[in-house]
C-alpha positions as CSV (number, residue, x, y, z in Angstrom):
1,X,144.6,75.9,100.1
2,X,147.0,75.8,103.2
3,X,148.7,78.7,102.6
4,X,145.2,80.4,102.0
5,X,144.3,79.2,105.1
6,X,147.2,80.7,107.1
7,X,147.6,83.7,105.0
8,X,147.1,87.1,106.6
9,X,143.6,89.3,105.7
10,X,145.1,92.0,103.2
11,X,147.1,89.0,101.2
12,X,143.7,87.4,100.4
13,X,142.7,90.0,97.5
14,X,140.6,87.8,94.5
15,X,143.2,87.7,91.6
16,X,142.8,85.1,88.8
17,X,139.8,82.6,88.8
18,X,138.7,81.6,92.4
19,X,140.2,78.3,94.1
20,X,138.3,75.2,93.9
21,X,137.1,74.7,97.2
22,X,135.0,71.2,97.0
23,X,137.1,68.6,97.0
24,X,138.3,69.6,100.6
25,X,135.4,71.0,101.7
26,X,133.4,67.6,101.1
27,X,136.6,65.0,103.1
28,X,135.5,62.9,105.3
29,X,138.6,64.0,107.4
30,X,137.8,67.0,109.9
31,X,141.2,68.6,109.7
32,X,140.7,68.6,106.2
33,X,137.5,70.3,106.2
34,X,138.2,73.0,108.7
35,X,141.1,74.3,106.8
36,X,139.0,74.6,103.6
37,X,136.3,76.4,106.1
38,X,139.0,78.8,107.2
39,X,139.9,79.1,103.5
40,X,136.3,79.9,102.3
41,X,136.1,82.5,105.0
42,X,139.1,84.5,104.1
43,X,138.0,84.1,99.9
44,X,134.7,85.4,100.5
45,X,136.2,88.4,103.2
46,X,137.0,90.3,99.3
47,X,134.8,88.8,97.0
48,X,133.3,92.4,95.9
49,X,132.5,91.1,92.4
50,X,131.3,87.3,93.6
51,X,129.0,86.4,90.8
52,X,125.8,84.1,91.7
53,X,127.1,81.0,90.0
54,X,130.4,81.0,91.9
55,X,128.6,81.5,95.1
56,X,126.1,78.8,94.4
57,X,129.2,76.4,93.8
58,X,131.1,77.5,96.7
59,X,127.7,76.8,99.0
60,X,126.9,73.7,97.7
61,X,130.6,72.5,98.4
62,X,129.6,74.0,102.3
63,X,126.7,71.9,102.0
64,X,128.8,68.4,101.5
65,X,130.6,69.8,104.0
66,X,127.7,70.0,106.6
67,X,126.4,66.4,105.3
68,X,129.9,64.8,106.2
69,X,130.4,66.0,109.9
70,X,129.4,64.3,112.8
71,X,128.6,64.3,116.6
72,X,125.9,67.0,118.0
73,X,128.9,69.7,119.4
74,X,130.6,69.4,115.9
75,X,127.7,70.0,113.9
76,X,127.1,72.7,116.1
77,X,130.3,74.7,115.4
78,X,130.4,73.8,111.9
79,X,126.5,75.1,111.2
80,X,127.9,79.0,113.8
81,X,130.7,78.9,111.4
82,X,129.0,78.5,108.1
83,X,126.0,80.7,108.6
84,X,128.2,83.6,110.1
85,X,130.0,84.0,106.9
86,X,127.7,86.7,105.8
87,X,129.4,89.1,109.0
88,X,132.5,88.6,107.0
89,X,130.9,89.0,103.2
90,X,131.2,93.1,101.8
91,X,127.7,94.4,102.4
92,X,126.9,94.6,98.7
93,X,127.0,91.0,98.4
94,X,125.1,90.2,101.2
95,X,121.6,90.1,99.7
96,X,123.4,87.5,96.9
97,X,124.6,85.2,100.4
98,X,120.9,84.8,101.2
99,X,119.6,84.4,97.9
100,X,122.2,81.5,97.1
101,X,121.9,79.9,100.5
102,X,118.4,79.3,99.9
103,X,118.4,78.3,96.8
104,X,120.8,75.5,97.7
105,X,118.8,74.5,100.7
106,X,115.5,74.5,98.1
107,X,117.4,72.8,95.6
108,X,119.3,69.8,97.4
109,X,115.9,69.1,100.5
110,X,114.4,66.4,98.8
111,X,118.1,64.6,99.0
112,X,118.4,64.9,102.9
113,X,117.5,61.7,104.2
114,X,115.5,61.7,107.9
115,X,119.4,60.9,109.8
116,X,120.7,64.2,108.5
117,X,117.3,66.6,108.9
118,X,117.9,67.6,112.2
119,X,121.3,68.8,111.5
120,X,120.3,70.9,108.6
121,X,117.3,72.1,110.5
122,X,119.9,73.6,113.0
123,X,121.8,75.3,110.0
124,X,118.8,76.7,108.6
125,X,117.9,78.3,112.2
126,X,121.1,79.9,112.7
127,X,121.2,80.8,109.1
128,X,117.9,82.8,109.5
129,X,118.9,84.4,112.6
130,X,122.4,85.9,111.1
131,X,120.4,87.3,108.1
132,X,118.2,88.8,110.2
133,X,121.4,90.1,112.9
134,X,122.9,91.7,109.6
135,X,120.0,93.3,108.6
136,X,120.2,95.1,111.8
137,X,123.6,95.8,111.2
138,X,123.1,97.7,108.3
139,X,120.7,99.8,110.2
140,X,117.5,98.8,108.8
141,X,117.2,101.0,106.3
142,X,113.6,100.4,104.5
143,X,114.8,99.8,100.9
144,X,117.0,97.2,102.4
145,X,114.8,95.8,104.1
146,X,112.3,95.6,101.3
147,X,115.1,93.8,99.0
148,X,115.5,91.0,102.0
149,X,111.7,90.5,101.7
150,X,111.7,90.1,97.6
151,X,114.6,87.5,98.0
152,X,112.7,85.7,101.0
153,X,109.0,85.8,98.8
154,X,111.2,84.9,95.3
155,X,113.3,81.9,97.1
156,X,111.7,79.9,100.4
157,X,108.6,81.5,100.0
158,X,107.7,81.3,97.3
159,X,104.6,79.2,96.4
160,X,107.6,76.0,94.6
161,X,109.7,76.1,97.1
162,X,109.8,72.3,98.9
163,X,106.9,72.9,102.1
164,X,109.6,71.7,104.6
165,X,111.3,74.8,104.2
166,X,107.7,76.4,104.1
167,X,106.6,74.8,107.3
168,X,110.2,75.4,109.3
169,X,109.9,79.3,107.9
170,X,106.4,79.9,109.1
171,X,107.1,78.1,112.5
172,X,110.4,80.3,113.5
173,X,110.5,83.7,111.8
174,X,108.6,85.6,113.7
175,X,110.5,84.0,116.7
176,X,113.6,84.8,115.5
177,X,112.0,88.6,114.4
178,X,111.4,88.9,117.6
179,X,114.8,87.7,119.1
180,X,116.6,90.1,117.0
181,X,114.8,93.2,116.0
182,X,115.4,96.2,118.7
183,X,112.3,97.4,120.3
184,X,110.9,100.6,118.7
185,X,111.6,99.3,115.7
186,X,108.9,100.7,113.1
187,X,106.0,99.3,112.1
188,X,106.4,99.7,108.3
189,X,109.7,97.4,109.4
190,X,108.1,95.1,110.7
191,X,105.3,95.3,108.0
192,X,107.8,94.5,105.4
193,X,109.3,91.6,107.0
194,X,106.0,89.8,107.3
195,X,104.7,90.6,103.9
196,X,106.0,87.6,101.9
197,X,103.5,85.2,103.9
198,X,100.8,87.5,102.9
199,X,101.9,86.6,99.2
200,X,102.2,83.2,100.2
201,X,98.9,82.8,101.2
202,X,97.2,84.0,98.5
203,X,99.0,81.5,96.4
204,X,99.4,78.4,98.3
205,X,97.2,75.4,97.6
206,X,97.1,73.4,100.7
207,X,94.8,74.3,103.1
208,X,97.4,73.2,105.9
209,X,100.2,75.2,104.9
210,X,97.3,78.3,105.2
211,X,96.1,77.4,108.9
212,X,99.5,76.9,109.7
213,X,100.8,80.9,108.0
214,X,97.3,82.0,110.0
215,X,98.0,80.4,113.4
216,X,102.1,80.9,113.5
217,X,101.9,84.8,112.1
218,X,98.7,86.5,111.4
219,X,97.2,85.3,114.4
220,X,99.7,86.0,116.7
221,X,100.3,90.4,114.8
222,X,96.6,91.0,115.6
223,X,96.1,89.2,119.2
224,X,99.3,91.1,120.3
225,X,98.4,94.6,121.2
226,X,94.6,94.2,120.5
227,X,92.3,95.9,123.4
228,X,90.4,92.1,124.6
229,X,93.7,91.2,126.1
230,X,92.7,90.6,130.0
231,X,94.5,90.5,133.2
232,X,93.6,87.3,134.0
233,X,95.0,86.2,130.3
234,X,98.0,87.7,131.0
235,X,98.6,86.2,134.4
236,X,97.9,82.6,133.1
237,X,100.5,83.2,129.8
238,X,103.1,84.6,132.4
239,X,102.4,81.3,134.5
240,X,102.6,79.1,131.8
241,X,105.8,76.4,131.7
242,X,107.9,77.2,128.5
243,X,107.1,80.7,128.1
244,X,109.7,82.7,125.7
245,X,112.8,84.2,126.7
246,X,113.1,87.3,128.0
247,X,114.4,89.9,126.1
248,X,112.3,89.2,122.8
249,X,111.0,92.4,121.9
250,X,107.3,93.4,121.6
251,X,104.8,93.0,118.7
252,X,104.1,96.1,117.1
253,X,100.4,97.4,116.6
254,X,99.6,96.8,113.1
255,X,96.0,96.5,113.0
256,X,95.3,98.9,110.5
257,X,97.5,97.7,108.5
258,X,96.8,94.2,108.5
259,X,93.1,95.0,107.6
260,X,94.0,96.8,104.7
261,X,96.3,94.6,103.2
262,X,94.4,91.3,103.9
263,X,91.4,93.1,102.3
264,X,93.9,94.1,99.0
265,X,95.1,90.3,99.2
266,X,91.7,89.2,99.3
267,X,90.3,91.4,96.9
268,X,93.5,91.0,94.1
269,X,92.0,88.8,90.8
270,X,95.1,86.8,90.9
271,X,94.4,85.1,94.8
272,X,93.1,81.5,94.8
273,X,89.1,81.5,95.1
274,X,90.0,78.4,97.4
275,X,91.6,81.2,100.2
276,X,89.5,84.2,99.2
277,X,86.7,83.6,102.5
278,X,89.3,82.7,104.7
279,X,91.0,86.2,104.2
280,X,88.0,87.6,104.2
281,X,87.0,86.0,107.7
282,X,90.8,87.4,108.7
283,X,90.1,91.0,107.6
284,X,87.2,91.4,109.1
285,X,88.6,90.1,112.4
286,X,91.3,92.8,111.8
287,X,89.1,95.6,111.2
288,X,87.1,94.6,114.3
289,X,90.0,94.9,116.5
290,X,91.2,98.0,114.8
291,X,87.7,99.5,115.8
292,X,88.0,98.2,119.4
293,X,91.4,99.7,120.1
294,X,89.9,103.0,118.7
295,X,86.7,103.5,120.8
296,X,88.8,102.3,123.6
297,X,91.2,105.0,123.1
298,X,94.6,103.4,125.3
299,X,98.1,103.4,124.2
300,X,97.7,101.0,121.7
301,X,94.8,102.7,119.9
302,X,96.8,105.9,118.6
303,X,95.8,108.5,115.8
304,X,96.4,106.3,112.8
305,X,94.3,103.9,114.9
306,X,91.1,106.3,115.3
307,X,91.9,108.1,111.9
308,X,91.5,105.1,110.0
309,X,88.2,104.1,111.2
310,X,87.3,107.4,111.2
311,X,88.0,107.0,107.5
312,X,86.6,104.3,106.7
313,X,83.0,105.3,104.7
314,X,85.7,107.3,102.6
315,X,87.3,104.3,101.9
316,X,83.6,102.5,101.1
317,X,83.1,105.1,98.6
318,X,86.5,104.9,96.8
319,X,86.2,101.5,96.2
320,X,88.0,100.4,98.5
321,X,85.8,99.1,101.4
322,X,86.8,96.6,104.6
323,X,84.3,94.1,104.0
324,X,83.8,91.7,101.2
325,X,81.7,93.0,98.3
326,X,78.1,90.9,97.1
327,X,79.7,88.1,95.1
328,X,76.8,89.2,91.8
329,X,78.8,87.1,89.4
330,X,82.4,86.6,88.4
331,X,81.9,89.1,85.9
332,X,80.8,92.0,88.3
333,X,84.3,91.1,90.7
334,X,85.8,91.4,87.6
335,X,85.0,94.3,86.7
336,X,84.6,96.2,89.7
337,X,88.6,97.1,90.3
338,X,89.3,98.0,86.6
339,X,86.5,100.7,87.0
340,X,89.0,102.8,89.0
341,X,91.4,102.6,86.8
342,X,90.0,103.4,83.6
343,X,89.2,106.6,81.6
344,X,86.6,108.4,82.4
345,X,84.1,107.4,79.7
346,X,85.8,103.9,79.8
347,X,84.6,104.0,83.5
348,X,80.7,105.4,83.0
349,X,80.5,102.2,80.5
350,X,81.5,99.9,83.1
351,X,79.7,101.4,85.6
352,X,76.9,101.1,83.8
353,X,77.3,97.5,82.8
354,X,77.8,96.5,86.3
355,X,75.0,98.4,87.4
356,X,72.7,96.3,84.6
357,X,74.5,93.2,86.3
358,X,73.3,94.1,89.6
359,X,69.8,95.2,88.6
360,X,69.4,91.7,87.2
361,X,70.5,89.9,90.1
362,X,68.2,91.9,92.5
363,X,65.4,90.6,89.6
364,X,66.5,87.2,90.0
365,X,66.6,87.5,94.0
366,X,63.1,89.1,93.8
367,X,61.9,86.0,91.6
368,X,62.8,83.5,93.4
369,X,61.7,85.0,96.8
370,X,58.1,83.9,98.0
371,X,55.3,85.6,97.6
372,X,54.4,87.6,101.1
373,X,50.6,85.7,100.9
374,X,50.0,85.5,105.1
375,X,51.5,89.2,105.8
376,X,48.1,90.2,103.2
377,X,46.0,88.0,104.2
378,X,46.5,88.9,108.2
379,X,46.2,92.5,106.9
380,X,42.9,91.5,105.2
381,X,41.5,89.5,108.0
382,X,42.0,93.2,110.1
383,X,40.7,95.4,108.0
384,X,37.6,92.5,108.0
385,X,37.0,93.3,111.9
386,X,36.5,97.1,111.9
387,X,33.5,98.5,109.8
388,X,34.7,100.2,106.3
389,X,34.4,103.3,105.4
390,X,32.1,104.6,102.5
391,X,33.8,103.2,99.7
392,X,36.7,101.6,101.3
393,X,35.5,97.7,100.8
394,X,35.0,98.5,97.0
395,X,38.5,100.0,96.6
396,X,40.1,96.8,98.7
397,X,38.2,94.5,96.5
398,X,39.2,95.9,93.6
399,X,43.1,96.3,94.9
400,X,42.8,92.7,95.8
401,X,41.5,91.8,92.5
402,X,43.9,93.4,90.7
403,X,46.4,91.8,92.2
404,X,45.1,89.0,92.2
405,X,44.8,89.0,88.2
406,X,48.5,90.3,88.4
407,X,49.8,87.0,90.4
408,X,47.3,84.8,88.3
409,X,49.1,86.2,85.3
410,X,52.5,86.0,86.4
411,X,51.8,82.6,87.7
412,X,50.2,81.6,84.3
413,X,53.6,82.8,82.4
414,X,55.7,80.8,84.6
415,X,53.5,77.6,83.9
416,X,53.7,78.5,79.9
417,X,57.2,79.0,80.1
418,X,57.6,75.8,82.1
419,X,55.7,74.0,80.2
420,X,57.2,75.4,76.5
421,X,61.1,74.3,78.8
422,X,59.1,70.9,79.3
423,X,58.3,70.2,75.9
424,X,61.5,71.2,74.5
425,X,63.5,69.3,76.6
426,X,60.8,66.3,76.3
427,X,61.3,66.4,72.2
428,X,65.0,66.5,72.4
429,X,65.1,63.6,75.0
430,X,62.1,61.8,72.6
431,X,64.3,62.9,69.3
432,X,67.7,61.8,70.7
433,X,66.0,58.2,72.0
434,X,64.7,58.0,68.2
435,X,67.9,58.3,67.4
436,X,69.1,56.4,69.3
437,X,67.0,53.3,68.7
438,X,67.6,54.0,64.7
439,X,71.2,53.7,64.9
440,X,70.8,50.4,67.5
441,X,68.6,48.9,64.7
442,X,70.4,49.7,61.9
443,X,73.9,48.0,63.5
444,X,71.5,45.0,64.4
445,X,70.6,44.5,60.6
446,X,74.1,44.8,59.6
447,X,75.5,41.9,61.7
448,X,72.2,40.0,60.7
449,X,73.2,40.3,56.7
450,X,76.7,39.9,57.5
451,X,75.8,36.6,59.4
452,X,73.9,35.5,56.1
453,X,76.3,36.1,54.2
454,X,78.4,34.0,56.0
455,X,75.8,31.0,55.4
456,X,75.6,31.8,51.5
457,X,79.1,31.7,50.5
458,X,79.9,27.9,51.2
459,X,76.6,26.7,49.9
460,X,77.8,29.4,46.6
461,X,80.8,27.8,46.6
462,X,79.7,24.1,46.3
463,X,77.0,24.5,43.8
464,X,80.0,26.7,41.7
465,X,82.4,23.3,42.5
466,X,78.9,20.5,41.1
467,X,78.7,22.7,38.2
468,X,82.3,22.6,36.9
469,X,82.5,18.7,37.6
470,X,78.9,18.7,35.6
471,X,80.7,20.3,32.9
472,X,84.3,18.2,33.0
473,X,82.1,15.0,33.0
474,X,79.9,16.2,29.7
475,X,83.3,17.3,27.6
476,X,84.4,13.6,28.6
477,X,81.4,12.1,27.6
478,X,81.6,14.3,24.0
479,X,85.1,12.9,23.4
């Protein structure tokens, strides 16, 4: 391990199965540890072909070594020095560093006891901030960035992950976007780095965990460029005491987008029912903006801006529209997206079911709507106070009467049908009492025989025991 340590770079090639790191890594002496430190960082300088279970047991040795340091400055140097390792991994294996360092964080939180938290707060933070510093590095390229996102919805993300990574995740990454992403960087960038809490609320369960996602990230991508910022706003947040650094790098308008992919989200059969109005209330508050920068027409309203709600009756009609569809039924919202996607006599079927299911619901709406009786009877009480024409009182009375015999009617079938649900329900309640009472008396005439029977069998049994002595006593008298 020394001579690791003091080795030069090139005589640090992998050869022969890696060194076995956690026994110095995890001493309690500090000399100890930093020389395994500078020994981890030269190992992992080559490892080209590092497979995920040696990384994993190379992190969690980091980790003990992390748990066993001490004083704020030390922890400090040790947490830089740890979390900068993947500057020095090959940039093939860098995706494999982030995956395994959460997924030792996730695996040992629930061990960290309340003295240590802080400590591995701070490693987490400058973890997250080096990830993002090498994703720069690399140049941003999109299908990078996407396979960052995947690892960061599969890992910390993800809806098992332990919620204290959760909560410190939603709290600081769009800070630490913001710290270390260039300005001009593109939208779909920045789109991509955000979606993973867009999956996460769909999934989550707690309703804290959502406000939280909605106050520390949505809120903050469609308030930042949107046209109902004011002057006075802005002079009051410059004002403020503890305002952010300078340097962090704009918000990007992504109003569009964030209206279309919280409508998808909210819209998608596999989102919890539990968080389908509250991304509904999100979308539409999206799509309102979006509209707002467009009429207003400034820099931040550009022609994606004004094309898209330009677009937007097209989008209606395709089936995809930006406000939340008449909840008919489950069966209908069911439905509905598999319509696009299905043959075209497939589709006419469906269509026309759903189209059955809607006429039925408008019938049930109607049903249960009341009857428009003053709106008629002011009408009749004006027609009352001119003179009629020739002809016109007979034809009102027999209008009126007709309806009349058509409410009477339909008011008659209600009452039958009522009445027939009345009966029914009145001779299974009467039946299942009869029952009831049957059964009751039958167990009551049980336990009375059973009780008599009980009082029988000693009387049986001593008129059996007179009998036999009756019997001994004749054969004596005999002999």
């Amino acid at each position: 391990l020394v001579d690791m340590a003091d080795a030069d770079d090139g005589d640090c090639a992998l050869s022969g199965p890696p060194p076995k790191f956690g026994r110095h890594l995890a001493s309690s002496d500090k000399e100890t540890r930093d020389k395994a430190v500078k020994a981890v960082t030269r190992y992992l300088k080559n490892a080209h072909d590092i497979t995920a279970l040696e990384l994993f047991k190379v992190w969690k040795a980091l980790f003990y070594c992390m748990w066993h340091s001490d004083k704020r400055a030390v922890q400090a140097d040790l947490a830089e020095r740890l979390t900068g390792l993947i500057h020095v991994m090959p940039p093939a294996s860098q995706p494999l560093f982030v995956q395994v360092f959460w997924g030792t964080m996730s695996r040992e939180w629930h061990g960290i006891d309340r003295l240590r938290l802080d400590k591995f707060y701070m490693l987490m933070r400058l973890a997250l901030g080096h990830m993002l510093q090498a994703l720069c590095d690399s140049g941003l390229d999109l299908a990078t960035v996407q396979q960052f996102a995947a690892v960061m919805r599969d890992g910390p993300l993800s809806p098992r992950a332990p919620r204290g990574i959760h909560f410190f995740l939603v709290d600081n990454y769009l800070g630490a976007l913001r710290k270390t992403l260039p300005d001009g960087t593109a939208g779909e960038t920045w789109a991509a780095l955000v979606e993973p809490f867009f999956q996460l609320m769909g999934q989550v369960e707690e309703g804290h965990l959502l406000r939280r996602v909605t106050e520390q990230v949505v809120v903050p991508l469609l308030h930042a460029n949107s046209p109902t910022d004011t002057s006075a706003g802005a002079e009051r947040e410059e004002g403020e005491e503890g305002e952010e650094e300078a340097g962090l790098s704009a918000l990007p308008y992504l109003l569009p987008e964030l209206s279309d992919r919280l409508f998808d989200l909210a819209s998608d059969p596999s989102t919890r029912e539990e968080n389908r109005s509250h991304l509904y209330n999100l979308q539409r508050t999206a799509e309102g903006l979006a509209g707002a920068a467009a009429d207003k027409g400034g820099a931040k309203a550009d022609a994606a801006a004004v094309s898209w709600v330009a677009d937007k009756p097209a989008r209606r009609r395709a089936g995809t529209a930006q406000t939340k569809p008449a909840r008919v039924g489950s069966a209908v919202q069911a439905q509905a997206p598999a319509a696009l996607t299905q043959p075209a006599s497939q589709a006419a079927e469906t269509q026309e079911a759903l189209r059955g299911m809607i006429s039925k619901a408008v019938r049930n709406a109607e049903r249960k709507a009341p009857e428009p009786a003053p709106a008629a009877e002011g009408q009749r009480l004006k027609r009352a106070k001119r003179p009629a024409a020739p002809g016109e009182a007979e034809a009102v009375d027999a209008s009126e009467s007709t309806l009349h015999h058509a409410a009477a009617g339909k008011a008659r079938k209600t009452s039958a049908q009522a009445e027939i649900g009345a009966t029914a329900a009145a001779g299974v309640k009467a039946s299942s009492k009869a029952a009831s009472r049957a059964a009751r008396t039958a167990d009551h005439e049980a336990d009375q025989a059973e009780t008599a029977e009980k009082k029988k069998r000693p009387r049986r049994e001593a008129g059996a025991e007179a009998t036999a002595a009756r019997a001994r006593s004749t054969r004596r008298s005999a002999k």
